[in-house]
N, C-alpha and C positions, 0 to 999 in steps of 0.2 A: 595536471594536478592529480596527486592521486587519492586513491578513493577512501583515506584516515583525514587527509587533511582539507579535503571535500567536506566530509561531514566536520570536523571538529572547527571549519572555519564561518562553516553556513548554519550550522544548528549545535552552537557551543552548551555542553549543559545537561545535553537534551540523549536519551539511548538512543539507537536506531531501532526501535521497536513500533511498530504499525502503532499497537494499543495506545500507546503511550506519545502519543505525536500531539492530539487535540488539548492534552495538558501542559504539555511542554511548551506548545505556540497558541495557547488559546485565541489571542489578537489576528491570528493569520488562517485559524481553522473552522472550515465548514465541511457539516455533514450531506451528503445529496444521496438521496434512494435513487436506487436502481428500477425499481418500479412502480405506477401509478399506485397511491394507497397507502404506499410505505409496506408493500407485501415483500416478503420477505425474499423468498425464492420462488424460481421461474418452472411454470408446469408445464408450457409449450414452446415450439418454436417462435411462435408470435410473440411470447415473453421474453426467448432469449435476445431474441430482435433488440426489442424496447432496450431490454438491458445491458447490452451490448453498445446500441447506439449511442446511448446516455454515456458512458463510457469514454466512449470514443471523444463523444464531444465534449467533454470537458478535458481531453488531453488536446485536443482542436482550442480551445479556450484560454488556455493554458501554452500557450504557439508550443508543442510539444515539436523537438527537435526530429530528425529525420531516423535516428539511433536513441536508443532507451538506457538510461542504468538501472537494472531490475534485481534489488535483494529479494531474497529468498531464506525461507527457517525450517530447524529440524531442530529438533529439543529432544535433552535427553538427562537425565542424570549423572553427566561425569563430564567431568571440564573437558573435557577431548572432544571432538566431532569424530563422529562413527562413517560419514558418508550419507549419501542425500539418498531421500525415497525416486526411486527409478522412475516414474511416469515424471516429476518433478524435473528431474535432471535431463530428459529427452526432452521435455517443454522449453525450460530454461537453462541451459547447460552454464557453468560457473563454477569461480572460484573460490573456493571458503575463505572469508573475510574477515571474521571474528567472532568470539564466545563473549554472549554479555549475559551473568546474574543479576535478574531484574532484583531481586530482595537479599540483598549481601545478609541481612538480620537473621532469613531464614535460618533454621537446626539445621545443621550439612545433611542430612538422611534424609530430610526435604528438599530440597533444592533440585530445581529445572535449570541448565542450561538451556541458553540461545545460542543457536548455529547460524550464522548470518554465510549466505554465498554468495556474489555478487557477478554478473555477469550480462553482456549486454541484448540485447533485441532490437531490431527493427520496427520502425512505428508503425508499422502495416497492420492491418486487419488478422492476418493469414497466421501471423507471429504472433498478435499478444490475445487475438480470442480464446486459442486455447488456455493459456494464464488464468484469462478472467474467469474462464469456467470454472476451472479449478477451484481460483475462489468462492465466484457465486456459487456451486455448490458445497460447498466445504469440504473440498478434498484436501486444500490448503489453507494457511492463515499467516499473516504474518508478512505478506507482500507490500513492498514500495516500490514505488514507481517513479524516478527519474528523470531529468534531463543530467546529462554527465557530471557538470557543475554542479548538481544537489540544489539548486536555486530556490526547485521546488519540489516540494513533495506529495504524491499519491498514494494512497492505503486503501485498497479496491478491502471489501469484505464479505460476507455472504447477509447481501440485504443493502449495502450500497457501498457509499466511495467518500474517505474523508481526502480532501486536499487540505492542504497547509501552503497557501499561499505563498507569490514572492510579498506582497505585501498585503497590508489591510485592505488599498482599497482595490487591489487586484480581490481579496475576498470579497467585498462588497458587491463588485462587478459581478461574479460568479452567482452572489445571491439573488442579483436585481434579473438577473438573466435566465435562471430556471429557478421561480417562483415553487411552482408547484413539486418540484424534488426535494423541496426542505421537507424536514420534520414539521410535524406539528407538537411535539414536545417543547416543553419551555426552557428545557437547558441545550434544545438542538440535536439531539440522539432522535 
């Protein structure tokens, strides 16, 4: 299957846009911090640990397949894609996938394009820590995280990790399972 009709068969409706996933599938999305506290970013090793781990285990949770499909974004003002930021492209190497205008209403003098790349990884540690780092520090934004089929969805960000369940009570499970990673906010953020 390939990867228009992946998405447009598992998430009809919906952009492929990290930000925009937890509204789109609200019945299927939980938010989980990355770290004890709900602290935002990692100042040590022993953080990136924690952070890393957590990670990990909810693509463990998640029976995350032995291969990853991992979009990728570069935003720009001009419906064209320019080409991917190089640390980016050495990390997750891919192929441009497609341009999505999140606010068509937008003035055109305003308007951000999305560059979506998509390309695969291995579910190993060695492959997708550098990724996470990326994100948890914000060097990137804008990541999903895959099994090839789109089943389900992951949106790592700098401060934790939204999934988007195959189903509710696959969410539910997630929640009952790492208590203390939820938010304490009342809408889940």
């Amino acid at each position: 299957m390939d990867l228009d009709t992946a998405w447009d068969s598992n998430w009809p409706g919906a952009l492929p846009l990290g930000h925009l996933l937890r509204t789109a599938c609200p019945d299927r999305w939980v938010r989980l911090h990355s770290l004890p506290e709900s602290k935002r970013y990692a100042d040590t090793e022993e953080e990136y640990t924690i952070l890393l781990g957590r990670q990990h285990a909810l693509l463990a949770d998640l029976y995350a397949p032995p291969e990853l499909r991992v979009i990728t974004c570069e935003w720009s003002d001009d419906p064209s894609p320019h080409g991917r930021q190089a640390d980016l492209e050495h990390v997750v190497p891919g192929d441009y996938w497609r341009t999505v205008l999140e606010d068509e209403t937008e003035e055109p003098e305003f308007r951000i394009y999305t560059h979506l790349y998509a390309g695969l990884l291995p579910n190993l540690t060695t492959a997708l820590n550098p990724l996470l780092c990326m994100v948890a520090d914000f060097d990137t934004a804008g990541v999903i995280v895959a099994p090839a089929d789109l089943g389900w969805l992951v949106h790592p960000y700098d401060g934790g990790i939204d999934v988007i369940a195959p189903t509710q009570a696959d969410r539910d499970a997630l929640r009952e399972r790492h208590p203390d990673w939820l938010s304490q906010h009342l809408g889940g953020l």
